[in-house]
C-alpha positions in Angstrom: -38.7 41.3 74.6 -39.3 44.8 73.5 -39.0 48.1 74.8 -37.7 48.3 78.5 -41.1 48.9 80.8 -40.2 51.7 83.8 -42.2 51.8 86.5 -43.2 54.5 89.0 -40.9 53.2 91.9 -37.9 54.1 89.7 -39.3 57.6 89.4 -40.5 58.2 93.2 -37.4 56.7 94.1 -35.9 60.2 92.8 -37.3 62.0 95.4 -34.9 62.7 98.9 -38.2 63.6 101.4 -40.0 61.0 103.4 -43.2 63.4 103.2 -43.1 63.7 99.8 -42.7 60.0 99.1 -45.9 59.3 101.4 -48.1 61.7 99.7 -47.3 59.8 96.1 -47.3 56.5 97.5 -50.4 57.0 99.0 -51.9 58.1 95.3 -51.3 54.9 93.9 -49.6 51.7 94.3 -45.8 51.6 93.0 -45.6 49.2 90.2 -46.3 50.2 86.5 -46.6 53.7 85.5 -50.2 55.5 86.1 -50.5 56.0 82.5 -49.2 54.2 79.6 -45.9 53.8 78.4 -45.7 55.3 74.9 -42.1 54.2 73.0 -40.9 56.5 70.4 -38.0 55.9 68.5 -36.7 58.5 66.5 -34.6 58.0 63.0 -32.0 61.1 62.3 -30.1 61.6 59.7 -27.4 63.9 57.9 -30.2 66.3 56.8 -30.4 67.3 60.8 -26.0 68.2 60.1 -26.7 70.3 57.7 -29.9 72.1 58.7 -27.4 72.8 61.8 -24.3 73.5 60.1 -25.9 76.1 57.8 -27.7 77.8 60.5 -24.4 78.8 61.9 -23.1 79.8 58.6 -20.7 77.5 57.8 -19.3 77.3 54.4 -18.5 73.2 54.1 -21.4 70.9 55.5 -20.7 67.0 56.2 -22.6 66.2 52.7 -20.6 63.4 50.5 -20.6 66.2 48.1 -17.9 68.4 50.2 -16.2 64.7 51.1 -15.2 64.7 47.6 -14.5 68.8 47.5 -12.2 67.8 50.4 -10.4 64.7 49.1 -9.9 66.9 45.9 -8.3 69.6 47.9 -6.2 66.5 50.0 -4.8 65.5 46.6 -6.2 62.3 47.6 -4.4 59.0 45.7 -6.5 58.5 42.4 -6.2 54.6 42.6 -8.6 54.4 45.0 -11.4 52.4 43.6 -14.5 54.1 44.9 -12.9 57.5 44.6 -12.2 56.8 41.3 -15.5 56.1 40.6 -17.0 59.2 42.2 -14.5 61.3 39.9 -15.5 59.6 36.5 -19.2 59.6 37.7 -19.1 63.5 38.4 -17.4 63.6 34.4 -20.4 62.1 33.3 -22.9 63.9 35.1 -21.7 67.3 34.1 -21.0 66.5 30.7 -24.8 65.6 30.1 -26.8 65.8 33.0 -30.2 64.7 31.5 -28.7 61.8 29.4 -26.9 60.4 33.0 -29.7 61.7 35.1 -28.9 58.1 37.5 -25.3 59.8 38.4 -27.1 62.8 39.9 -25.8 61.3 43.2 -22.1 60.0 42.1 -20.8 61.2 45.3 -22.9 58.7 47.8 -19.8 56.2 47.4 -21.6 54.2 49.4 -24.3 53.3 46.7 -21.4 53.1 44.6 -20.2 49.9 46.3 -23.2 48.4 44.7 -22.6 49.8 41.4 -18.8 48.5 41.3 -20.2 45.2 42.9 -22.8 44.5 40.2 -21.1 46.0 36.6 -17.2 44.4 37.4 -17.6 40.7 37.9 -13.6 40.4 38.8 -13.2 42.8 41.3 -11.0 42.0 44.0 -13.1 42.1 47.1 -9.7 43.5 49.0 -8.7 45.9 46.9 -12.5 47.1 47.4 -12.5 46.5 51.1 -9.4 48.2 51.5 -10.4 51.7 49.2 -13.4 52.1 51.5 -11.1 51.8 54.7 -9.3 54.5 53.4 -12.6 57.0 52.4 -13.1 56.0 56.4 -10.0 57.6 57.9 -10.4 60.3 55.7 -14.0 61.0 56.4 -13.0 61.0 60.1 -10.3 63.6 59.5 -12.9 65.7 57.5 -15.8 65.7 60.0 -12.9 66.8 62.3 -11.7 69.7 60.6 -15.9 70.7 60.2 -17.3 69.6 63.5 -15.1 70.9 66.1 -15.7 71.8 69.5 -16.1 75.1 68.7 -18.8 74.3 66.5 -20.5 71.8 69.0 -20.4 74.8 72.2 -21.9 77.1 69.9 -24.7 74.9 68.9 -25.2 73.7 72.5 -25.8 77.2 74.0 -28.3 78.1 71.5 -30.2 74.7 72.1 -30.0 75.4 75.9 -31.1 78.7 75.1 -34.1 78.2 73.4 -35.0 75.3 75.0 -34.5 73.2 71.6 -34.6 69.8 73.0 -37.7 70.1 75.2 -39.7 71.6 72.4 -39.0 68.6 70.3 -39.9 66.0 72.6 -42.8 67.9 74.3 -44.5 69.7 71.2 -43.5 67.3 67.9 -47.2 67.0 67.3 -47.3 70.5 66.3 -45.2 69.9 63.1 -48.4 67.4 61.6 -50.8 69.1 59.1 -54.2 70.1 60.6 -55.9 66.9 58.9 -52.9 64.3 60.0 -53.1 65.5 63.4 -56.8 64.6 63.7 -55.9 61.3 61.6 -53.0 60.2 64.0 -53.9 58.0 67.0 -50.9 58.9 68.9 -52.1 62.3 70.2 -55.6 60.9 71.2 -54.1 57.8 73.3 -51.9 60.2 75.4 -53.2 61.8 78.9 -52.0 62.5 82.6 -49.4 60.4 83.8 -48.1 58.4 80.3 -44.3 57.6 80.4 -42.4 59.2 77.0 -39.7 56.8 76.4 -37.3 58.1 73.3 -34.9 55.8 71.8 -33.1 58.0 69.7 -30.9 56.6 66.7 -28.0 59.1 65.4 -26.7 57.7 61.9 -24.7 60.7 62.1 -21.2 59.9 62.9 -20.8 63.4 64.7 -22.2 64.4 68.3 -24.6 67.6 66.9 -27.6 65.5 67.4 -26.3 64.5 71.0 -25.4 67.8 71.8 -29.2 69.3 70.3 -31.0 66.7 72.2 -29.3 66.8 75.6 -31.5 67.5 78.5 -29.2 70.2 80.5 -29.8 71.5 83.3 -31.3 74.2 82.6 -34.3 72.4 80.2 -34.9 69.5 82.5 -35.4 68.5 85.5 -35.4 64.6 86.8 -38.2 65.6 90.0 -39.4 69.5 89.5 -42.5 69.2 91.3 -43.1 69.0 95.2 -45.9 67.3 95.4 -46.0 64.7 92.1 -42.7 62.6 90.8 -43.7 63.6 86.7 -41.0 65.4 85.3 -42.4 66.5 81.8 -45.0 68.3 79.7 -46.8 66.8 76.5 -48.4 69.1 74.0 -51.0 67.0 71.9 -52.0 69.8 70.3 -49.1 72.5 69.9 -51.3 74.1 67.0 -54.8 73.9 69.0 -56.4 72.2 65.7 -60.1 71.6 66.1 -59.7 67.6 66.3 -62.8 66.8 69.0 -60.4 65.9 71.2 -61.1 68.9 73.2 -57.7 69.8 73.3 -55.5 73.5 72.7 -52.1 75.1 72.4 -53.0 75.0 76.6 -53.1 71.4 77.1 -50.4 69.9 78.7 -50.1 66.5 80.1 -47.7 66.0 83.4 -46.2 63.2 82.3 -43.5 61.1 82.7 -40.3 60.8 80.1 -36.5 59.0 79.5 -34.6 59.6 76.5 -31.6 57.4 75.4 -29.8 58.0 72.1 -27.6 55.6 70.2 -25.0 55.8 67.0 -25.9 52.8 65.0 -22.7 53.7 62.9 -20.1 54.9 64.9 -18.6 57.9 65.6 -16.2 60.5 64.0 -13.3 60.4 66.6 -13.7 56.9 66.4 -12.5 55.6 62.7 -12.7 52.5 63.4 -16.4 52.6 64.3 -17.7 54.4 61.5 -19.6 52.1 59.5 -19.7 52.7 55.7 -21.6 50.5 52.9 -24.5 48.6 51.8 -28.0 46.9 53.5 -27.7 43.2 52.3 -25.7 41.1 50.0 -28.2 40.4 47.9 -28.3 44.0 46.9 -24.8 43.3 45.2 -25.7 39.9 43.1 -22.6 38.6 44.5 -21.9 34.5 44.8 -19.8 34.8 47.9 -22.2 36.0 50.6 -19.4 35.3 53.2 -16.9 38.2 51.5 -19.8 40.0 51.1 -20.6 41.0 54.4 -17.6 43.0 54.8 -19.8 45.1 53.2 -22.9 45.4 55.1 -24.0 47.8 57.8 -26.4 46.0 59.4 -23.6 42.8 59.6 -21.2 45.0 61.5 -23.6 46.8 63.9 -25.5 43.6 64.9 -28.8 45.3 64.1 -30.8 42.0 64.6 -29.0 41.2 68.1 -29.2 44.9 69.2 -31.9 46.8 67.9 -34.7 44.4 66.5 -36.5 43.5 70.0 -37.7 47.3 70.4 -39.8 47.2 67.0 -42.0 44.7 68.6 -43.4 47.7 70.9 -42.7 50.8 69.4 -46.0 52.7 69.3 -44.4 55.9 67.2 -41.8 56.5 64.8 -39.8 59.4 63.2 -37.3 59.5 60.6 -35.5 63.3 60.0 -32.7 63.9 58.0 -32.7 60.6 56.0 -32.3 60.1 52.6 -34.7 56.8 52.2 -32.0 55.1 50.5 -31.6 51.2 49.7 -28.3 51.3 52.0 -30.0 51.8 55.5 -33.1 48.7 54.2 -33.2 47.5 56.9 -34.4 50.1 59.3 -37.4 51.0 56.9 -37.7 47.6 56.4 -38.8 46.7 59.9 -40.9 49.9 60.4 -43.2 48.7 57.7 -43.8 45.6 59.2 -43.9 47.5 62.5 -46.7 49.2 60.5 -48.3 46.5 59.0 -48.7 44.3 62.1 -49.3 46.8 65.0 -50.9 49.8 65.8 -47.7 51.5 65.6 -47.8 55.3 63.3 -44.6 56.9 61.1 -43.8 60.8 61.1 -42.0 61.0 57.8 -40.1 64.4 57.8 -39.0 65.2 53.9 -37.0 68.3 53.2 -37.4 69.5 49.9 -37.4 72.8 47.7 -41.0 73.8 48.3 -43.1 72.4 50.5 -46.1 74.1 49.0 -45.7 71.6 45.8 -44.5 68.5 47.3 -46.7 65.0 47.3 -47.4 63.8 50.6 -48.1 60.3 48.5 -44.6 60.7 46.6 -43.0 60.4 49.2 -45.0 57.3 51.0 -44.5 55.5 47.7 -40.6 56.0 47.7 -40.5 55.0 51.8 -42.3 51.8 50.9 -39.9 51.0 48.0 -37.1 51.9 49.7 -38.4 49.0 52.7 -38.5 46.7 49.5 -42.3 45.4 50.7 -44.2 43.4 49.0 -47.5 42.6 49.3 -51.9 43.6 48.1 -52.5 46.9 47.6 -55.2 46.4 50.3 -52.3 46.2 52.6 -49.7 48.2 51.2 -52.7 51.4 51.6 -53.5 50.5 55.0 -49.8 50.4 55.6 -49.6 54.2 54.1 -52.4 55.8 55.7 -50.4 55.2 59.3 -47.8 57.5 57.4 -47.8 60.9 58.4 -45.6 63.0 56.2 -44.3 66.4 57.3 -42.8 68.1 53.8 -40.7 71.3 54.8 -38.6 73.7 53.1 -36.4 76.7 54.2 -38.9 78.5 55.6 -40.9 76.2 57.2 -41.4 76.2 60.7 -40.9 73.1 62.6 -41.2 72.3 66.9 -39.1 68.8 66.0 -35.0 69.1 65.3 -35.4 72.8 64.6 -32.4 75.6 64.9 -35.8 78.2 64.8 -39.1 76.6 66.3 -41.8 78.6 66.1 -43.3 80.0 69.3 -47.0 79.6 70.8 -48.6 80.7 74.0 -48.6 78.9 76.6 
């Protein structure tokens, strides 16, 4: 089934003047777009939270790390099972860091659903079930008390301001190294007239991402032009590299685009939606796979019904923000085999402490092991070099889900 397919009736049929409407309907005949349709579907994560949250100076981020800082301060009820654990994890780690070196992360209680699940045979799956309902309120009441409407109206007016959404979608390309940018086949397949159709997941449970990525009034435009129905500019070259596609900061395709953005998890004002836990139940070595799935994400939020027809046509995708961790397998999962059975590419964003001295490869190798693939290295390479991977620190400037994009003529 795939992606949806527009068409350029649904486009002209924007336009309010008979004149107007003749002129582009005697261009070409109404049916499929003039270009191609190019689906993008963008991964974001709680890297893109924080980025935002500590650009505007805020003291506690939505990290699991200041979850526990809050519970703490709550005087939350110790006989909680997985806060228990985070507790007597954190002991561990400080007491000898290098010797527990695996704990370094004891306050992702979701991955500690696994660990209770696979070291206590007789745990009671209720008592279990119910301690993470109760992390769940509470996580709700602490996004609350960070993300608040305050928060989201400042953030909104400096994305309208700077024109934050449209640099992402139009100028993204500009965030690949000069030798990935020649390497990727997405820039070269794009000209006049493509459709840009973003699916956009938000494993966030708050609305920053929304609120970043909304195309106000002021940014966009759904028929700008008198005389065509496009309604968008594509950079394919934001940093004019010399990739003999004859192409500069200066090229710009009028284009065609739709954007729709989706909370796989849930959302914070929502409790009830917010979907905490593990990939699959044989990640827990569990005998009762029916109890098990309380447990699973991908169980809850339907993935397969909802979300696995658009992989079949997906020509680009982009992951920000995430933490390539065994509890969202699936989604890297069927990218990989996105990327092993199409001509599909990956933008791999990976925050880290220095860009300068991060491994491009290190990080492919942990994607690909986080996807639990297996297969010839024949494959697994040809698999990897359709990974681009942008590694950013600090002071890295970035077009894509930046707070400060750089600026280039136009």
């Amino acid at each position: 089934m795939g992606n949806r397919r527009y068409t350029s009736h649904e486009f002209s049929k924007l336009i309010d003047d008979e004149e107007i409407d003749k002129k582009i309907k005697d261009g070409y005949e109404l049916g499929w777009i003039r270009g191609k349709q190019h689906n993008i579907m963008a991964l974001v994560g709680n890297g893109f939270d924080i980025q935002v949250l500590n650009y505007l100076e805020k003291k506690i981020n939505t990290s699991y790390h200041d979850f526990y800082n809050f519970l703490v301060w709550q005087k939350f009820d110790d006989s909680n099972m997985l806060f228990r654990q985070m507790k007597e994890q954190k002991e561990a780690y400080e007491r000898n860091p290098m010797r527990n070196r695996s704990l370094k992360n004891w306050s992702d209680f979701e991955s500690g659903i696994i660990s209770i699940l696979k070291s206590d045979e007789n745990v009671e799956y209720s008592v279990l079930s119910e301690s993470l309902e109760e992390l769940q309120v509470q996580f709700s009441i602490f996004l609350n008390e960070i993300v608040t409407p305050k928060v989201n109206d400042t953030l909104g007016k400096h994305a309208q301001k700077h024109g934050l959404a449209n640099i992402t979608f139009q100028k993204f390309l500009g965030d690949l190294s000069d030798s990935d940018i020649c390497a990727c086949k997405f820039g070269m397949k794009t000209t006049h007239y493509d459709m840009y159709n973003w699916q956009i997941f938000n494993f966030n449970y708050t609305s920053l991402l929304d609120n970043y990525i909304y195309l106000d009034r002021k940014q966009f435009d759904p028929h700008p032009h008198k005389q065509a129905d496009t309604n968008f500019w594509f950079y394919p070259n934001p940093q004019s590299v010399n990739n003999n596609a004859g192409t500069s900061y200066s090229t710009a395709w009028s284009s065609y685009m739709t954007s729709n953005i989706v909370h796989p998890h849930g959302y914070q004002n929502i409790p009830n939606s917010m979907l905490f836990g593990v990939d699959n139940v044989y990640q827990m070595s569990r005998r009762s796979f029916a109890e098990l799935n309380n447990f699973t994400k991908p169980y809850w939020a339907q993935n397969d019904l909802r979300y696995s027809h658009l992989f079949e046509d997906t020509d680009l995708y982009i992951i920000f923000g995430m933490s390539l961790g065994v509890t969202d397998q699936w989604w890297w999962r069927k990218i990989v085999d996105s990327l092993e059975m199409s001509d599909s590419e990956l933008i791999l964003y990976n925050y880290c402490r220095s860009a300068s001295e991060a491994s491009q490869e290190a990080v492919k190798e942990q994607f690909m092991k986080a996807s639990d693939w297996v297969g010839e290295d024949t494959g697994k390479s040809r698999i990897m070099d359709k990974i681009y991977v942008v590694n950013f620190d600090n002071n890295t400037p970035l077009f894509a889900f930046s707070m400060t994009p750089p600026t280039t003529e136009v």
